[in-house]
Backbone as JSON Lines, residues from 0, in Angstrom:
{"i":0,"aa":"X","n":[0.82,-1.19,0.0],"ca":[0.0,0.0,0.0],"c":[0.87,1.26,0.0]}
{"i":1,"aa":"X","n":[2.13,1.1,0.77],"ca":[2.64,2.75,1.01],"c":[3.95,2.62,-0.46]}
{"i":2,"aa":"X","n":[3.85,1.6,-0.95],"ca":[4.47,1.42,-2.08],"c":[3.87,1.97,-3.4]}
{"i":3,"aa":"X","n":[2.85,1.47,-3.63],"ca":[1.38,2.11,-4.32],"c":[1.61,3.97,-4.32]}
{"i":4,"aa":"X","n":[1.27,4.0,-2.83],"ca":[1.21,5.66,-2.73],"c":[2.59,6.32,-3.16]}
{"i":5,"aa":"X","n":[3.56,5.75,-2.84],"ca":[5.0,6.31,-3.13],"c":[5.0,6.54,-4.84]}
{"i":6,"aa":"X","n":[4.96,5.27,-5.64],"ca":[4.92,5.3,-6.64],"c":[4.04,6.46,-7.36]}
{"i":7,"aa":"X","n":[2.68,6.31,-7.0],"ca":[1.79,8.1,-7.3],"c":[2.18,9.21,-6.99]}
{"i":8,"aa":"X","n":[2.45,9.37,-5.98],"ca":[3.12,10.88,-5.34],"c":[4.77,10.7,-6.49]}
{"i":9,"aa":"X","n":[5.6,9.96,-6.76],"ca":[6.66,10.13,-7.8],"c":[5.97,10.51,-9.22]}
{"i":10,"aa":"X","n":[4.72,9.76,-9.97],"ca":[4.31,10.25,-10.89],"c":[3.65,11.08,-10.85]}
{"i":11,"aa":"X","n":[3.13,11.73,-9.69],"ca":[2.4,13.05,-9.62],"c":[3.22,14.02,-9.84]}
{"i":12,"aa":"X","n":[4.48,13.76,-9.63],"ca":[5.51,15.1,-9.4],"c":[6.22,15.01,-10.41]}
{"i":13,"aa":"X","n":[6.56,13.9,-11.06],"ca":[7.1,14.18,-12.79],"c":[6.24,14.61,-13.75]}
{"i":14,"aa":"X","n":[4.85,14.5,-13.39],"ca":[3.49,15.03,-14.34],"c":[3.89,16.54,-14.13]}
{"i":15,"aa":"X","n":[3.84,17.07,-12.85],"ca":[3.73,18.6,-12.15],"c":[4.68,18.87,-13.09]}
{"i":16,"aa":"X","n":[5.96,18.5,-12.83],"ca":[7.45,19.4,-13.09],"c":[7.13,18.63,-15.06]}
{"i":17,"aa":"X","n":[6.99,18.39,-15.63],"ca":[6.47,18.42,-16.94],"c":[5.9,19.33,-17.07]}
{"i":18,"aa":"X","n":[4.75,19.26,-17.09],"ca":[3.33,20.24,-16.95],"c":[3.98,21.95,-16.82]}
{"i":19,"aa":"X","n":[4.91,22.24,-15.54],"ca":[5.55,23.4,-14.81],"c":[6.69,23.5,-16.19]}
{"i":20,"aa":"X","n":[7.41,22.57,-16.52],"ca":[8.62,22.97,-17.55],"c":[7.67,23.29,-19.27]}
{"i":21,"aa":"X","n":[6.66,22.76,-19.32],"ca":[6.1,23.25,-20.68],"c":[5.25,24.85,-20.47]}
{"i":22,"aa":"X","n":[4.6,25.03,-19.33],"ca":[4.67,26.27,-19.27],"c":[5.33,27.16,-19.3]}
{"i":23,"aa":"X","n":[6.52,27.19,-18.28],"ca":[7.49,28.05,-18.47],"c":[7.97,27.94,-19.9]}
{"i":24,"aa":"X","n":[8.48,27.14,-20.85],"ca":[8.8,26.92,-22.3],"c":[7.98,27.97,-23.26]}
{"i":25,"aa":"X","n":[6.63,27.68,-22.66],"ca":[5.84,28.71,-23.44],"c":[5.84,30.24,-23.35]}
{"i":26,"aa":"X","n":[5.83,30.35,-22.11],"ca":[6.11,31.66,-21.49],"c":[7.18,32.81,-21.85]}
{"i":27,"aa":"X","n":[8.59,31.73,-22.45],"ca":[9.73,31.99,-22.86],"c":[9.61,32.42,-24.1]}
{"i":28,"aa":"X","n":[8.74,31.37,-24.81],"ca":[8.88,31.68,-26.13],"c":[7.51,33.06,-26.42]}
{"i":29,"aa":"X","n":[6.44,33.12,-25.58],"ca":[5.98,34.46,-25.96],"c":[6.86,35.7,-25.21]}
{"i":30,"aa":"X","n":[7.44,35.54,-24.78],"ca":[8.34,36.64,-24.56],"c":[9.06,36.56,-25.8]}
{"i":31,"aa":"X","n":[10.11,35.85,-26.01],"ca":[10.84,35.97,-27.29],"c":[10.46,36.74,-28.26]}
{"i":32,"aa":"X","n":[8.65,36.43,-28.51],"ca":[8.06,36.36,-29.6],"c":[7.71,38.27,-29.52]}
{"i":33,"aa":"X","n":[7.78,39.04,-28.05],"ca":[7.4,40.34,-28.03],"c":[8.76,40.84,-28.03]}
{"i":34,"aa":"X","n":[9.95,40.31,-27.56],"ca":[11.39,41.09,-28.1],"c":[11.03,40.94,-29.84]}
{"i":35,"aa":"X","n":[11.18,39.71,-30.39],"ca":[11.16,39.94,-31.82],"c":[10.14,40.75,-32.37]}
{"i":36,"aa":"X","n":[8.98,41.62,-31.81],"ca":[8.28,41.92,-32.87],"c":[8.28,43.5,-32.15]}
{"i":37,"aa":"X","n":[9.16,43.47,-30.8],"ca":[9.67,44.94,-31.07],"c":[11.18,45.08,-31.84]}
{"i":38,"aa":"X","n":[11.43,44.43,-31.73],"ca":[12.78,44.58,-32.76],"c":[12.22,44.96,-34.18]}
{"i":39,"aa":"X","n":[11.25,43.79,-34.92],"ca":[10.47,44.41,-36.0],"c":[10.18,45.84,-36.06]}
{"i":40,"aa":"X","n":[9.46,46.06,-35.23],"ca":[8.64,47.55,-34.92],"c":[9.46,48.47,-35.3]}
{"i":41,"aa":"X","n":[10.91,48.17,-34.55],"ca":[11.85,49.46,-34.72],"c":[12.7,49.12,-35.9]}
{"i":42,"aa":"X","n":[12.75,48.15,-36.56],"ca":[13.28,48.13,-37.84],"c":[12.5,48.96,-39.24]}
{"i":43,"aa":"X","n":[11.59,48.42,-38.78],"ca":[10.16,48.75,-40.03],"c":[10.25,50.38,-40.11]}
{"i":44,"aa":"X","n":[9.71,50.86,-38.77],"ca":[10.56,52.39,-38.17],"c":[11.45,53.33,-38.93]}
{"i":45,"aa":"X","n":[12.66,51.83,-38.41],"ca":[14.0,53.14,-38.64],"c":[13.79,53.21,-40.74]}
{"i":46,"aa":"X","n":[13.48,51.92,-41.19],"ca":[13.27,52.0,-42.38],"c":[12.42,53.06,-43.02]}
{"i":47,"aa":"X","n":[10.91,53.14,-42.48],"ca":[10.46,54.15,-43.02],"c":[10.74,55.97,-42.76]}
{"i":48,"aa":"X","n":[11.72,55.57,-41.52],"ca":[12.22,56.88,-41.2],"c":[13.37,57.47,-42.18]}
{"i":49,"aa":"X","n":[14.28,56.37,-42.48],"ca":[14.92,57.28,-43.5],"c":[15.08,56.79,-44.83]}
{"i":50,"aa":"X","n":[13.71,56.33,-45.06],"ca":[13.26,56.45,-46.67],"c":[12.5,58.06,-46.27]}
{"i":51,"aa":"X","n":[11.69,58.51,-45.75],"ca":[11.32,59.74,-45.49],"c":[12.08,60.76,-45.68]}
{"i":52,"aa":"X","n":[13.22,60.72,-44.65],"ca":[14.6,61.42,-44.58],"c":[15.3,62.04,-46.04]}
{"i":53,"aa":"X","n":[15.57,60.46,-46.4],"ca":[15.68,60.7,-48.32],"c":[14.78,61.63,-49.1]}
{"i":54,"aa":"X","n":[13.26,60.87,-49.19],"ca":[12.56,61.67,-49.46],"c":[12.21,63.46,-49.92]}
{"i":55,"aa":"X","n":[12.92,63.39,-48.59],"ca":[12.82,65.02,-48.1],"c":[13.8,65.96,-48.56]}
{"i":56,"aa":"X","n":[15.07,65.47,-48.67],"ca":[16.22,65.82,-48.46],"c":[16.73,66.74,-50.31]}
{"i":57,"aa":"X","n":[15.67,66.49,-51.08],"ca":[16.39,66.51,-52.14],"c":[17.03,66.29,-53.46]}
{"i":58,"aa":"X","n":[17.76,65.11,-52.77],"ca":[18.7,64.21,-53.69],"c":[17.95,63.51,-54.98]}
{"i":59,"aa":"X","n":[16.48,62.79,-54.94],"ca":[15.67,62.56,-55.67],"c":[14.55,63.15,-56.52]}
{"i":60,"aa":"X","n":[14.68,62.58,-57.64],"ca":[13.96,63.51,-58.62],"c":[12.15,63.78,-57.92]}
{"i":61,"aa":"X","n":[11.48,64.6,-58.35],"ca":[10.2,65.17,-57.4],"c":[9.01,63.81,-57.7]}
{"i":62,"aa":"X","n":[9.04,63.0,-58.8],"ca":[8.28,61.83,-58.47],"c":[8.55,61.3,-57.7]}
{"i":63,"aa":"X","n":[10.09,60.45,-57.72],"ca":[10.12,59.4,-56.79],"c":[9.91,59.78,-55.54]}
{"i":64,"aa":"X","n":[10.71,61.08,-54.95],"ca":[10.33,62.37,-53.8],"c":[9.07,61.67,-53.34]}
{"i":65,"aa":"X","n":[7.96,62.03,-54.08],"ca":[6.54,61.85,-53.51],"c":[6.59,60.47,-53.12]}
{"i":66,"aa":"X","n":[6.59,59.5,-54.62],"ca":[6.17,58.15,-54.38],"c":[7.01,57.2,-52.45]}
{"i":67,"aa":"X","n":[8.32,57.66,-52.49],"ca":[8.37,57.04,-51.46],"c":[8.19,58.07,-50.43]}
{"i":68,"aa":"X","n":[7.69,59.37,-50.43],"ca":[7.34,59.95,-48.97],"c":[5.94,59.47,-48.44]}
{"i":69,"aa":"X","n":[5.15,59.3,-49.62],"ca":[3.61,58.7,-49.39],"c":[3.91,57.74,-48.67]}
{"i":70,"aa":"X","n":[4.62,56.61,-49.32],"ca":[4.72,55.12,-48.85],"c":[5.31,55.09,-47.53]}
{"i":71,"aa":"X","n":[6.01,56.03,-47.19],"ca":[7.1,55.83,-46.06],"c":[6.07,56.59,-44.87]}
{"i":72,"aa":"X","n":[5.2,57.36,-45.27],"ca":[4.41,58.02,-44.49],"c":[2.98,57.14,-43.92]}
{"i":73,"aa":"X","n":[2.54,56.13,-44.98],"ca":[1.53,55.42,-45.01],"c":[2.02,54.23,-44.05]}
{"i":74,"aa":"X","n":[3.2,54.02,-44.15],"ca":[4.05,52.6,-43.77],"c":[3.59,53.49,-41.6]}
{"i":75,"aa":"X","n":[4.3,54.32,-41.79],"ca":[4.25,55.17,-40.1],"c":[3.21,55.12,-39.77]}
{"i":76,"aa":"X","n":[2.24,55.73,-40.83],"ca":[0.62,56.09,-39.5],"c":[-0.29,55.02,-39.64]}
{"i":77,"aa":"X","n":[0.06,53.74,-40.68],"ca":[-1.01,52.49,-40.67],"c":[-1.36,51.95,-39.24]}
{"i":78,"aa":"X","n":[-3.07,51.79,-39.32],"ca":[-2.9,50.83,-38.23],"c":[-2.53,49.39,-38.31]}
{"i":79,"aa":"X","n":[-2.57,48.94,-36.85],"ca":[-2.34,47.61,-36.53],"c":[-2.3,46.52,-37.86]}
{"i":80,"aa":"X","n":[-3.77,47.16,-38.12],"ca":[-4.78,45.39,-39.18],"c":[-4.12,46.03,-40.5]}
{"i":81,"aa":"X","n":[-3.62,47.01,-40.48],"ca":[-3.11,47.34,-42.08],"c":[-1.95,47.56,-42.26]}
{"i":82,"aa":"X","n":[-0.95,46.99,-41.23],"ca":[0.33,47.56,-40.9],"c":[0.9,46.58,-42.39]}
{"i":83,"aa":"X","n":[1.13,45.32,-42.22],"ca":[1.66,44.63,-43.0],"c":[1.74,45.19,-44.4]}
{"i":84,"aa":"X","n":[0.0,45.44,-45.15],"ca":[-0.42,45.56,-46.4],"c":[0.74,47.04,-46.84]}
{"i":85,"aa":"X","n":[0.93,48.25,-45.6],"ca":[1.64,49.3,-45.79],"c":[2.95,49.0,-46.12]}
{"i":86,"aa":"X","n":[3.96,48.11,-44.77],"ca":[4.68,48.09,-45.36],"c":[5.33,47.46,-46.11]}
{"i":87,"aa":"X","n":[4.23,46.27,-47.23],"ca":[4.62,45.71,-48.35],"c":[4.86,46.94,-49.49]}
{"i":88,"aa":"X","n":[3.57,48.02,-48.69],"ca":[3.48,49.3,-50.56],"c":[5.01,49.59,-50.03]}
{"i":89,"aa":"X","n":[5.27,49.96,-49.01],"ca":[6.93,51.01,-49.37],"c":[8.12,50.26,-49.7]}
{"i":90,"aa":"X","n":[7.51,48.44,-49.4],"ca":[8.93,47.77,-49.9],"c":[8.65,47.96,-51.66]}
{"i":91,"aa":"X","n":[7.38,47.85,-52.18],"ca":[7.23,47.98,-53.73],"c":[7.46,49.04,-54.02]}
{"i":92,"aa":"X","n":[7.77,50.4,-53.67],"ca":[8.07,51.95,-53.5],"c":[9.52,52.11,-53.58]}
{"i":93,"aa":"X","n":[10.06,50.97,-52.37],"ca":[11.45,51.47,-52.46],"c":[12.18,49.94,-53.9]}
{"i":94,"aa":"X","n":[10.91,49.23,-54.29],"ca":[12.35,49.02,-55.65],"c":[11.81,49.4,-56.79]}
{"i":95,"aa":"X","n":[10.73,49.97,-56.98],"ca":[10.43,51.08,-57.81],"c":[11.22,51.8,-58.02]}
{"i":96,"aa":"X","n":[11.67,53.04,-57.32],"ca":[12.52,54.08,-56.93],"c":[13.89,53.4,-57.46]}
{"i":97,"aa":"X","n":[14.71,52.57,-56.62],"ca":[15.95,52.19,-56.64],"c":[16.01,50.44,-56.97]}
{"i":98,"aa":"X","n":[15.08,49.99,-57.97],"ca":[15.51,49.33,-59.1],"c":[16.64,49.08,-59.54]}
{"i":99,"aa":"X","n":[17.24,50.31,-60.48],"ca":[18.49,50.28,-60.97],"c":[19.18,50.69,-60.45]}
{"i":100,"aa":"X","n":[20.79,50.39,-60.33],"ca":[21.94,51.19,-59.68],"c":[21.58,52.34,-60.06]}
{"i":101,"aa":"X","n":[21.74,53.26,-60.71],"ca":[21.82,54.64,-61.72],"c":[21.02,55.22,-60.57]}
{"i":102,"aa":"X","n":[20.17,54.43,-60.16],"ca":[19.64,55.47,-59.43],"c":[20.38,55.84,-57.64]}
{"i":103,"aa":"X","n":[20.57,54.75,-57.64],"ca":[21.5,54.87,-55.97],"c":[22.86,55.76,-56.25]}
{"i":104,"aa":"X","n":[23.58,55.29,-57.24],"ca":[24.61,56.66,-57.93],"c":[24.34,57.91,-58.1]}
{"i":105,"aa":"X","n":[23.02,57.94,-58.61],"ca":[23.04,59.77,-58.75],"c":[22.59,59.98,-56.97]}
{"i":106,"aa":"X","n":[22.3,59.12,-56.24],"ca":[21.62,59.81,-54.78],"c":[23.37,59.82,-54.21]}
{"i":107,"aa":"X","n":[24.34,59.32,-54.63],"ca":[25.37,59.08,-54.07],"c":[25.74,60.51,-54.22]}
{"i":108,"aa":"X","n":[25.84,60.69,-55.58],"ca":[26.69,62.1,-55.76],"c":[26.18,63.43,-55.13]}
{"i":109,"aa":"X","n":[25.08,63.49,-54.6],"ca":[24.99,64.82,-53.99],"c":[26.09,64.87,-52.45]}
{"i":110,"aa":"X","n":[26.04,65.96,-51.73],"ca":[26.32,65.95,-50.71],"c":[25.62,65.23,-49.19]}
{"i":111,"aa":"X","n":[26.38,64.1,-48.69],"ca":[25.35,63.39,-47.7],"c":[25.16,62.14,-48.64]}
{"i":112,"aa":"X","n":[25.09,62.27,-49.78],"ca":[24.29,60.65,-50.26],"c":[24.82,59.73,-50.16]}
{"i":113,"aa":"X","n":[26.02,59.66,-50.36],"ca":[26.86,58.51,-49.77],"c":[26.27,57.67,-48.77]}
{"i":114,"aa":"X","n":[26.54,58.72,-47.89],"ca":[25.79,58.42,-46.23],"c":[24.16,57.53,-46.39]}
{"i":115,"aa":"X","n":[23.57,58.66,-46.53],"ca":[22.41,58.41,-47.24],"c":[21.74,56.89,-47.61]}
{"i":116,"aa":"X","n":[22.54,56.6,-48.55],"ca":[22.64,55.6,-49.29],"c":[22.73,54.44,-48.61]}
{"i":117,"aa":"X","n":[23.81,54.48,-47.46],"ca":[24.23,53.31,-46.95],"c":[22.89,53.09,-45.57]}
{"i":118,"aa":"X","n":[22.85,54.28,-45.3],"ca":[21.76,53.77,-44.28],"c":[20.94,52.91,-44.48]}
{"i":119,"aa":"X","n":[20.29,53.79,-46.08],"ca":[19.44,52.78,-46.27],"c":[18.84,51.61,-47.03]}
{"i":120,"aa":"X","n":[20.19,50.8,-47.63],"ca":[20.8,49.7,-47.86],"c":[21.34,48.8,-46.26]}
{"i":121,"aa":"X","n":[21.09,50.04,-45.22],"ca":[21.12,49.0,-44.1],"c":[19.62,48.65,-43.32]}
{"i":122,"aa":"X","n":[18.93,49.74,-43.27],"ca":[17.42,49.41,-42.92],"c":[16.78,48.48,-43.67]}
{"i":123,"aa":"X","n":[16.63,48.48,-45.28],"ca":[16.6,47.9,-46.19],"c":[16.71,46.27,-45.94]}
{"i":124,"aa":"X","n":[17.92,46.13,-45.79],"ca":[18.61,44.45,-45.37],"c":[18.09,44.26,-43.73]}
{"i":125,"aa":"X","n":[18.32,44.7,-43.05],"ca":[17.77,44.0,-41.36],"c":[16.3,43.94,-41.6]}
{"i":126,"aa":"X","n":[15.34,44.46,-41.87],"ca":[14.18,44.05,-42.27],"c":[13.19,42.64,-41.87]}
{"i":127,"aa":"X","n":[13.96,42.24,-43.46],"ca":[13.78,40.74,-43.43],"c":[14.44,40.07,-42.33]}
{"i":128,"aa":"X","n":[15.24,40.07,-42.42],"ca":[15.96,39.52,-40.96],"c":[15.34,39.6,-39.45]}
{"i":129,"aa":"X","n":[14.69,40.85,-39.28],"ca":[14.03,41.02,-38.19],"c":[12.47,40.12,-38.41]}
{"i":130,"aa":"X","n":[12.0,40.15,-39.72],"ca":[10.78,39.62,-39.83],"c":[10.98,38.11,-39.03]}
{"i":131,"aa":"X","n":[12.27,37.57,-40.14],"ca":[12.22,36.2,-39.87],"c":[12.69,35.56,-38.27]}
{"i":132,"aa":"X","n":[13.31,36.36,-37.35],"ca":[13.37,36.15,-36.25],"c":[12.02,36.07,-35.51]}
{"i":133,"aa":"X","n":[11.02,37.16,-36.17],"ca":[9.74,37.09,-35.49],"c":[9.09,35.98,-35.72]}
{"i":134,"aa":"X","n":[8.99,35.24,-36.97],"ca":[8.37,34.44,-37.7],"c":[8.44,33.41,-37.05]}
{"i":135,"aa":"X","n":[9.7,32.73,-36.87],"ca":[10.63,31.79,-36.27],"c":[10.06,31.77,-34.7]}
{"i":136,"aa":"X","n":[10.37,32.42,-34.48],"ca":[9.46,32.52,-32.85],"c":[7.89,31.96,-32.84]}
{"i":137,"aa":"X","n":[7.32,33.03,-33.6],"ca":[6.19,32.39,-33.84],"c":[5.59,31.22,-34.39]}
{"i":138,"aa":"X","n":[6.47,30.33,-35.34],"ca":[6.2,29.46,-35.34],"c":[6.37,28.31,-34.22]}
{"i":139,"aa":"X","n":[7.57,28.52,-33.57],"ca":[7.95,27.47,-32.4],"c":[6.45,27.7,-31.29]}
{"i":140,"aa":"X","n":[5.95,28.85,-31.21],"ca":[5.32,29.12,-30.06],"c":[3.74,28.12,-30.24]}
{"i":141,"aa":"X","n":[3.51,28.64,-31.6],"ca":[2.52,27.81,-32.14],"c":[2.18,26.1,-32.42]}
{"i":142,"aa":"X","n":[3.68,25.57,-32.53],"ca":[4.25,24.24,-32.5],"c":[3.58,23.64,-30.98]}
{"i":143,"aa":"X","n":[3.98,24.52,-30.21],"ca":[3.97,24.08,-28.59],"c":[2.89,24.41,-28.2]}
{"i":144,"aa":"X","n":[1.73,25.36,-28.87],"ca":[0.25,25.42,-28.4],"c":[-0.31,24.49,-29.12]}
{"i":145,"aa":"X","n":[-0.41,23.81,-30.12],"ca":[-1.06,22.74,-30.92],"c":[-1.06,21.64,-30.0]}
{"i":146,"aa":"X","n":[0.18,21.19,-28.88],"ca":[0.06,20.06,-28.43],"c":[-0.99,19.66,-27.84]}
{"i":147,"aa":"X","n":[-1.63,18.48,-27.5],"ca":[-2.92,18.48,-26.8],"c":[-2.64,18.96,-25.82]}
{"i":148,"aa":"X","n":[-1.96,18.6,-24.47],"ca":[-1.56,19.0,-23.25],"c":[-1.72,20.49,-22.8]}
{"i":149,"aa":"X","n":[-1.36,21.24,-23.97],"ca":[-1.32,22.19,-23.88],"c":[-2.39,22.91,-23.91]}
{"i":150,"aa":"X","n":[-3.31,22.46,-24.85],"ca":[-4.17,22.95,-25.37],"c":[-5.82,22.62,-24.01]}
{"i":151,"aa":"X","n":[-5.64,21.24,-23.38],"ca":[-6.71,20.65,-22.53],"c":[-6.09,21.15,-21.04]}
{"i":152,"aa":"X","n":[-5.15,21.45,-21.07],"ca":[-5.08,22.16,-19.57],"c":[-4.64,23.74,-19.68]}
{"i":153,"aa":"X","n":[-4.9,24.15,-20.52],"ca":[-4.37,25.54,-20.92],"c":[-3.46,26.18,-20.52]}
{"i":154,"aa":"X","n":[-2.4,25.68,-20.59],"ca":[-0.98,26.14,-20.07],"c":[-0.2,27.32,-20.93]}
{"i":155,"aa":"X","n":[-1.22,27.87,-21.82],"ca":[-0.87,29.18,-22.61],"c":[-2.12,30.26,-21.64]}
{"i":156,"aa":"X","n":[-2.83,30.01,-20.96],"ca":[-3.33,30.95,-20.54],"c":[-4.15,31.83,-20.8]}
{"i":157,"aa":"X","n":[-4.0,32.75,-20.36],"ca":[-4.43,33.77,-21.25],"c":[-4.08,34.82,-22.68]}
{"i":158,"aa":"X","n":[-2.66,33.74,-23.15],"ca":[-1.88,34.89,-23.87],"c":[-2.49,35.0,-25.37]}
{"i":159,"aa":"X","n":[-2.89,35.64,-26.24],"ca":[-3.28,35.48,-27.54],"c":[-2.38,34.72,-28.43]}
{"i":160,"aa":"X","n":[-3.26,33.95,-29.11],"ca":[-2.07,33.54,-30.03],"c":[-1.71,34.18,-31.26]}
{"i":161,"aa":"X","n":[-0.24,33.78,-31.45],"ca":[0.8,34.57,-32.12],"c":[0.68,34.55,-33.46]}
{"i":162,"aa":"X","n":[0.51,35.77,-34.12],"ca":[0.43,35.86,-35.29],"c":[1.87,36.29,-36.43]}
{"i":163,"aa":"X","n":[1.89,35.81,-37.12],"ca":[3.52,35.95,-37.8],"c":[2.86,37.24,-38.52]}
{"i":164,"aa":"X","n":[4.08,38.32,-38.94],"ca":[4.24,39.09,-39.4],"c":[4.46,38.93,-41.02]}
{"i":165,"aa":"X","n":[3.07,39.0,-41.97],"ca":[3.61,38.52,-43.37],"c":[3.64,39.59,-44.05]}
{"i":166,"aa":"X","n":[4.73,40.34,-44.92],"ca":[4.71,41.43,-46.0],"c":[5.18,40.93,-46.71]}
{"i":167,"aa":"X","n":[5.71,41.74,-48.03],"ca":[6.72,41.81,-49.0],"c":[8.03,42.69,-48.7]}
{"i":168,"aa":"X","n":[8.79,41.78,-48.43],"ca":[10.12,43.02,-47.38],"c":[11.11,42.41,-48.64]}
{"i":169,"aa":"X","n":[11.19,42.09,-49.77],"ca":[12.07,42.1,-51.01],"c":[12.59,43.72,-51.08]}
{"i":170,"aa":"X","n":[14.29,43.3,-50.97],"ca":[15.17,44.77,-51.16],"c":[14.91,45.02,-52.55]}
{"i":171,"aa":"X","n":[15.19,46.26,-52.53],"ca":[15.13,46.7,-54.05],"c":[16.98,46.18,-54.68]}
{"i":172,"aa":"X","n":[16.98,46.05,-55.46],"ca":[18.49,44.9,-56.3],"c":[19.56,46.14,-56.28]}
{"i":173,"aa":"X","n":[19.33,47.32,-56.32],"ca":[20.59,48.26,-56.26],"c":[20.77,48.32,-54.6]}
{"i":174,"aa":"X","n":[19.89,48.27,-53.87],"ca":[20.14,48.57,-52.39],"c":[20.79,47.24,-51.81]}
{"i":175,"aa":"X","n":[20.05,45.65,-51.81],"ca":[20.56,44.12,-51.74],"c":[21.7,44.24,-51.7]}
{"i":176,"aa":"X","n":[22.56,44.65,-52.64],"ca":[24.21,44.04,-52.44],"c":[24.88,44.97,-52.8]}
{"i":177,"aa":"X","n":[24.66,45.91,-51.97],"ca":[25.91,46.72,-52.0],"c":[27.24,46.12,-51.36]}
{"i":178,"aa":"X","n":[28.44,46.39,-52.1],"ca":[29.53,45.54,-50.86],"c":[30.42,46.73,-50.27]}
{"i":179,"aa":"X","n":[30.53,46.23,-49.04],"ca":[31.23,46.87,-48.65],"c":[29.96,47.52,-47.37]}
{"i":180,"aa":"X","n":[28.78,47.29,-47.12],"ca":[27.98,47.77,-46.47],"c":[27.38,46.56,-45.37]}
């Protein structure tokens, strides 16, 4: 009999500390999942901040001027449910615009464009990178709420589930490979 009980009270407590280690697991990974999608936030950001910057500055002829100040402006004040759809328009904006080298060259030659240029051939590239860290998260998080266990004792709680971040974050081909950046 106290053999019986020993044996339950041992599988009660490898159930618990299971049960206790897949929560915390989860817990981890929605945290992860809100570093990565502020990291996004401030990528998407610094991107539409100095496609704006550009914009403004000059260096570009008065179409493209507009076309990516709209986009870079639309990309900033979208909400939430339309954030994505925005900043797919300014990734199609910015390889519109800078398509061809010729065009990152003439932004080179003013004063500042150099600079200019490289910034944003660097906002440009972390992007995607930031997306896919979010993505990646989000998928693991989602992996580990599908399980039944998870799902019949609700060991996600109250947290919403995680939605991946989908745009069109394709660099424009003169900004992609610059070397040396």
């Amino acid at each position: 009999m106290i053999e019986i009980l020993i044996w339950t009270v041992v599988a009660l407590f490898a159930i618990g500390l299971y049960l206790s280690w897949t929560a915390g697991r989860l817990d981890r990974l929605h945290a992860r999942i809100d570093a990565a999608r502020a990291a996004l936030d401030a990528q998407l950001l610094r991107r539409a901040s100095v496609t704006q910057e550009l914009a403004t500055s000059g260096v570009l002829d008065p179409a493209a001027s507009i076309v990516l100040y709209e986009a870079a402006h639309a990309a900033r004040q979208a909400e939430e449910e339309q954030r994505e759809v925005a900043e797919s328009e300014l990734s199609t904006a910015l390889r519109a615009v800078f398509g061809e080298r010729a065009q990152v060259e003439a932004v080179k030659e003013y004063p500042g464009g150099e600079e200019a240029a490289k910034e944003l051939a660097a906002a440009v590239r972390r992007v995607p990178m930031a997306r896919r860290f979010h993505n990646d998260a989000v998928r693991a998080a989602r992996a580990l709420r599908r399980h039944r266990t998870v799902r019949l004792l609700r060991l996600a709680g109250h947290a919403p589930f995680p939605l991946a971040f989908e745009m069109d974050d394709a660099p424009p081909v003169a900004l992609a490979d610059r070397p040396g950046t």
